[in-house]
N, C-alpha and C positions, 0 to 999 in steps of 0.2 A: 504494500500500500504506500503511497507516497505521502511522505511525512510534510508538515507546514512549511517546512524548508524551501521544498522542491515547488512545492504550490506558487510561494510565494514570488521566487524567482522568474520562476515562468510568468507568472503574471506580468511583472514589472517589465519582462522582456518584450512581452505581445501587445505594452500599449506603448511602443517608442520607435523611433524610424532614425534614419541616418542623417548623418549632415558633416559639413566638410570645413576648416579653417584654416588659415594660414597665420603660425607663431613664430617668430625671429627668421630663418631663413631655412625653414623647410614648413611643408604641405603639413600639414594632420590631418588626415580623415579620420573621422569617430563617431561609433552608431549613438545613436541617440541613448542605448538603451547602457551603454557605460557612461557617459557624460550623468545619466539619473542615477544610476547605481553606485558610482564611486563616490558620492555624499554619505553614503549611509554607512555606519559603525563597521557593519560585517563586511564589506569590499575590500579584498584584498590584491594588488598589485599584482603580476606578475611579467615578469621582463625574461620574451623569448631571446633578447638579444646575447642574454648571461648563458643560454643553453645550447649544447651539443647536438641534440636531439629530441627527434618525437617524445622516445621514452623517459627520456628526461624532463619533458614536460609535463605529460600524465601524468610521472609520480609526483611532482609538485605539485600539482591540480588536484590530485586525490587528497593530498594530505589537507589542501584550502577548503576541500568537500568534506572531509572529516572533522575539521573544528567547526562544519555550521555555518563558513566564510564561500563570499562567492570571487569568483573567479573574473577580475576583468587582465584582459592580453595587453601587453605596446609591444611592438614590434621597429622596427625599421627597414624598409623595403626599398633601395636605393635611395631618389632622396626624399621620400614619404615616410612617416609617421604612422603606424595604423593602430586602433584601439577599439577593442571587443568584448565582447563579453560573452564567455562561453565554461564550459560544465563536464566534469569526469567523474565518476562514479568512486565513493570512497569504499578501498580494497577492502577494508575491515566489516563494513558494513552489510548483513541482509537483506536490504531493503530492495525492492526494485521498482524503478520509476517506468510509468505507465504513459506513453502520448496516444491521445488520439487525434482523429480528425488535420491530420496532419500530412503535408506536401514531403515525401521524405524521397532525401537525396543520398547514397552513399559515395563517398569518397574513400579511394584507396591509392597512397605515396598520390600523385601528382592527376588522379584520374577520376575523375566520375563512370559508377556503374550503374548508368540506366535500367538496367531491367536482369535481374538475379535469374531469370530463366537460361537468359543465354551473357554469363558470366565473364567469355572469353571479347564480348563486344566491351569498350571504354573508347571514353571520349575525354580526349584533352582540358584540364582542367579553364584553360585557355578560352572554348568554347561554351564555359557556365553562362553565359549572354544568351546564348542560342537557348540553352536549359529552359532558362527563366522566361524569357518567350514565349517558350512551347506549352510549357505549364500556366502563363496567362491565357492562351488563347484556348484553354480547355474548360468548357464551365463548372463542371463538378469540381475543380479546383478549387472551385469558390465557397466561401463563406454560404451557409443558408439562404436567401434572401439578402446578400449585402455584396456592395461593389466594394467588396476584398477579397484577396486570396487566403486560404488556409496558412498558417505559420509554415515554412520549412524546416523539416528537422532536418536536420544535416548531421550525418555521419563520417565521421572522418580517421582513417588508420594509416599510418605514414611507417614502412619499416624501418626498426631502427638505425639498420646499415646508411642509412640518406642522413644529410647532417641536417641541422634544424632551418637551414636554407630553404629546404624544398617546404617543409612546415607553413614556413612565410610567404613562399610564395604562394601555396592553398588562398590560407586565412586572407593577404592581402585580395588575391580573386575576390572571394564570398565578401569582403569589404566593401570593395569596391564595385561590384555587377550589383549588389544589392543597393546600396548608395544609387547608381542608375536607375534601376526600375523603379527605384520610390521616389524618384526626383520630381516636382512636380504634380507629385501622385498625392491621394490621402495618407494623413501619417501614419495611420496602421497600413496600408494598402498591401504591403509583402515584409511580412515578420519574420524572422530566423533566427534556431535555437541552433549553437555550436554546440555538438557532444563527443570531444574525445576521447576515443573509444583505446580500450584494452588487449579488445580481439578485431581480428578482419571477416567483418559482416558479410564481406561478397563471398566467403568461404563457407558459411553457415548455410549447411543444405535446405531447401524451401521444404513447406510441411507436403508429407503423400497426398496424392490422390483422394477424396474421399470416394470410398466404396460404395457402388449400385447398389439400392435395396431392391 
């Protein structure tokens, strides 16, 4: 069941949109939903620039998930700035968080995997533009009755052979293609939940068949 924690996160993340500034002599992009969150007590920092790697980053995420604390990124991506806010699953804990109604994307080291039936298809993470497109122009995408899309969950496993370079360059994408699509747009208009995952989701076999009665 998912605890007040996770509720409340998520909340805070699905009613904030992106937006972009310029500080001393570099760019900042920052979704809306770290600029609201980094006021509050429990926001804690974390600087991929200090890290080697994926795995290096999940278990520092795990452990901001384990005191209760939430997780906002900075990064540096040439000469950008990027800041997010996103979520890892703490190792110690039972618990397992539940989304629904949800636009979900997996990501694996530099790639999106459209569709787990056929696993060996990926698509550059380069062309997440095109993604978010596609999924606008579907209407079940949508909210019940409202001109918005469903939040994105986004699943992300980067192996940890790749140094935390390619990490950045993900996260700077989803920063950035999302910043786009809502430009202009209503402020919830396309929501997204980062979840740095532990395992690779595109490897996790889909459920059988059900059985003819």
């Amino acid at each position: 069941m998912k605890n007040l924690f996770y509720i409340t996160l998520i909340s805070l993340i699905l009613i904030s949109c992106d937006s972009f500034k310029v500080e001393s002599d570099k760019i900042q992009i920052s979704s809306s939903d770290f600029r609201k969150l980094e006021k509050l007590p429990e926001f804690q920092l974390v600087d991929l620039d200090s890290m080697d790697n994926f795995g290096e980053l999940r278990t520092e995420m795990g452990k901001v998930t384990c005191d209760k604390k939430i997780s906002g990124l900075k990064f540096q991506y040439q000469d950008t700035i990027y800041k997010t806010i996103a979520s890892a699953d703490c190792p110690t804990s039972n618990e397992i968080s539940c989304y629904f109604r949800k636009n979900i994307l997996i990501i694996k080291n530099d790639s999106l995997v459209p569709d787990l039936r056929n696993r060996n298809k990926k698509i550059p993470i380069e062309n997440l533009k095109n993604v978010l497109t596609d999924i606008s122009s579907i209407p079940y995408n949508f909210e019940y009755d409202k001109d918005i899309l469903k939040a994105a969950l986004i699943h992300i496993y980067i192996e940890e052979k790749y140094p935390i370079s390619k990490t950045k360059k993900v996260l700077k994408e989803i920063v950035k293609q999302f910043e786009n699509i809502n430009s202009g747009k209503k402020t919830d208009y396309f929501k997204y939940i980062i979840l740095i995952e532990q395992f690779d989701l595109s490897n996790i076999p889909p459920p059988p068949p059900k059985e003819n009665s």
